[in-house]
N, C-alpha and C positions, 0 to 999 in steps of 0.2 A: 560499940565500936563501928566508925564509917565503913565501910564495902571498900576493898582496896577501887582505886582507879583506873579502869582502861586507858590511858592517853591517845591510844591510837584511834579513839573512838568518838572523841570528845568533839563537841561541834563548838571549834575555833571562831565559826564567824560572830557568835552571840553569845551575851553575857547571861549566866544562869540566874535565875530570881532573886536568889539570895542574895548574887554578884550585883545586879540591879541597885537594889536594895542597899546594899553595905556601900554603894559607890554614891547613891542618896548621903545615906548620913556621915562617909568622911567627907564627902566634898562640903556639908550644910558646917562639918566641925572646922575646914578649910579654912571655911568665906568667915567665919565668926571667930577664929583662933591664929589665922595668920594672915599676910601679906603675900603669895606665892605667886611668884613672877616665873611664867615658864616662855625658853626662848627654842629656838627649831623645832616647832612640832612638827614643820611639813616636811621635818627629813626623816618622821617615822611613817615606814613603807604602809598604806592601807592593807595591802594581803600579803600571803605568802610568808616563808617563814623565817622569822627574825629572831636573833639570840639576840638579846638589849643586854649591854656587858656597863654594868652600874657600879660607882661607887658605895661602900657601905660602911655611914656614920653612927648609927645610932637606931632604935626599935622602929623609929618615927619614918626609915627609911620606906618600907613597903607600904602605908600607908598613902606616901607620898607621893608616889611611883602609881601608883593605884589611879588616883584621882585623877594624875595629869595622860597617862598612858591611853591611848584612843579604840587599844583592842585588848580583848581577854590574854590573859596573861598568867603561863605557869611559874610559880617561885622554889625555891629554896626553901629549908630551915633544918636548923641543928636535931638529931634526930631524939635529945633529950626535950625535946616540946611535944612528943607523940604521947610520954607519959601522963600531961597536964590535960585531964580532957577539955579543958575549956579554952587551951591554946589550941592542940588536937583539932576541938572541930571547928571552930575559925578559920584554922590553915587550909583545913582540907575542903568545907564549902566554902570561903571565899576565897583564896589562894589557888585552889587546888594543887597544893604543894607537894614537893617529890622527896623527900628526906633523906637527909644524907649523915653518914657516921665523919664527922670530925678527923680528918688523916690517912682515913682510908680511903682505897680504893675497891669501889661497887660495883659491882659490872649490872646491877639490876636498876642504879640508878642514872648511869650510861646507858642502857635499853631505854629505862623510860624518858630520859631525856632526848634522844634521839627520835623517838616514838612521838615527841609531841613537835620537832621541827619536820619532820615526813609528812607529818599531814597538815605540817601550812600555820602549825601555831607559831604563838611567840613564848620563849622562855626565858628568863630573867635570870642572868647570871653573874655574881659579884666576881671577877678574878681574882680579888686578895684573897679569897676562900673563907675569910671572918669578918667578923667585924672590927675595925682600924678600932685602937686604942690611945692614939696621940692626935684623933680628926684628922689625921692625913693621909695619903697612897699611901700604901707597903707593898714590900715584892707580889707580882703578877706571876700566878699559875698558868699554865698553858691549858685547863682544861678548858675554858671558854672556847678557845682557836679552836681548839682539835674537834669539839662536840660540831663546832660553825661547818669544818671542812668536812666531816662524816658527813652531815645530816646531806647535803651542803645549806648553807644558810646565811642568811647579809647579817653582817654585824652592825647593832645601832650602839654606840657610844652613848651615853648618858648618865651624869651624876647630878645630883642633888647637894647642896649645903644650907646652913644655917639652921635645919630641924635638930641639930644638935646641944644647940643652943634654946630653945622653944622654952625650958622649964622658967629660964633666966629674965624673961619677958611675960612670962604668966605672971608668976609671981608679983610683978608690978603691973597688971591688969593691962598689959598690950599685949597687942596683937605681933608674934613672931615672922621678921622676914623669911623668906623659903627662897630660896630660887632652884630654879631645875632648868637644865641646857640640855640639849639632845644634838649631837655630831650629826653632819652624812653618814650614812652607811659605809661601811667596809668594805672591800669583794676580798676574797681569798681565789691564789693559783687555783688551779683545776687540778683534781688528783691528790692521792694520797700525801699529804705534806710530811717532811721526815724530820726529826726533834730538833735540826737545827733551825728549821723554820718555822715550827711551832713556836721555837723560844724565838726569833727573831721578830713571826709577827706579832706576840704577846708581848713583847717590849715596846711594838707600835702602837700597838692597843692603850699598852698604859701611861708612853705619852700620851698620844691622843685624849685621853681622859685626864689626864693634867691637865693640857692645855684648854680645856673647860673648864678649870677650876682656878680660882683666884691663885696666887701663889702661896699662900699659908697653907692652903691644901696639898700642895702636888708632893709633901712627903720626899721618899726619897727618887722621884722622877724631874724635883724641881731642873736643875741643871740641864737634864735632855731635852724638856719642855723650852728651855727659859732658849735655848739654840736652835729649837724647830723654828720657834718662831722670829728669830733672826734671820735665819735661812729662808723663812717666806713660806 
């Protein structure tokens, strides 16, 4: 069993060997299995620390995210993957992942989540809190906001489509389109935010993240999305 992880200890500015390594062979599995077309990289911040609030379609997500992402990065994952040691130590040397119980509330997984925006990391946080089962948005949690406005920390928008589809283009020996968008960053007020504004900027969040994604994606944010962008 891996040694739990310090996060507050971790050195954010570099990728661990392993990481190196695993970023070697999904990107080599990338270039030979798909088409991925990524657009605003240069609105993810080089330092300093970033909560990247992601859509989440399918397994193919964090791989994907992986590859295109330009700094180490802490993830998610359901806490029934701790049992499988060979998902286990994946997640924890290449992810370095913080595990969470499905529904509940951790106060050890808010420590370490906090723990890795204080000292400058980036952590990776789906707001739907699962994985979509229609390929589309579903309602946004407010923990993404709330973890952004404690730490404090800029929010990067960012989703992924089309890895959802990936098996549908193997099978006929092509290569899968990908595409990956990344928003401007966020700011959040200053100061303690109170739950009306948690849920008001979590609703902004998850247009925003619609409005990155074609329309068969935006779920039920289609219609907020489909009027931001009338509004300009």
């Amino acid at each position: 069993m891996p040694a739990p992880i310090n996060y507050a200890e971790l050195d954010y500015t570099q990728w661990s060997p392993v990481q190196r390594w695993a970023r070697r062979f999904f990107k080599l599995c990338s270039k030979l299995l798909t088409r991925t077309q990524v657009e605003g990289l240069e609105n993810f911040p080089q330092q300093g620390p970033v909560l990247m609030a992601v859509n989440h379609l399918h397994l193919f997500d964090s791989p994907v995210f992986f590859c295109v992402v330009p700094r180490r990065a802490i993830i998610f994952a359901a806490d029934k993957f701790r049992k499988n040691w060979l998902f286990n130590w994946i997640l924890i040397h290449v992810g370095n992942v913080i595990y969470v119980k499905r529904g509940e509330t951790d106060r050890r997984t808010i420590a370490d989540s906090l723990k890795v925006l204080r000292a400058g990391g980036v952590l990776a946080v789906a707001p739907e809190g699962t994985r979509s089962r229609t390929a589309s948005l579903n309602q946004g949690h407010t923990g993404a906001v709330y973890l952004a406005s404690r730490a404090p920390a800029s929010i990067v928008p960012m989703v992924a489509y089309g890895q959802e589809k990936a098996y549908a283009h193997w099978v006929r020996l092509r290569r899968a389109p990908i595409h990956v968008r990344i928003g401007a960053p966020i700011a959040l007020p200053n100061g303690k935010l109170t739950v009306e504004q948690l849920e008001e900027k979590t609703d902004e969040l998850m247009v925003t993240l619609a409005r990155l994604l074609p329309p068969a994606y935006r779920g039920i944010y289609a219609e907020a999305a489909a009027r931001a962008e009338q509004d300009g």
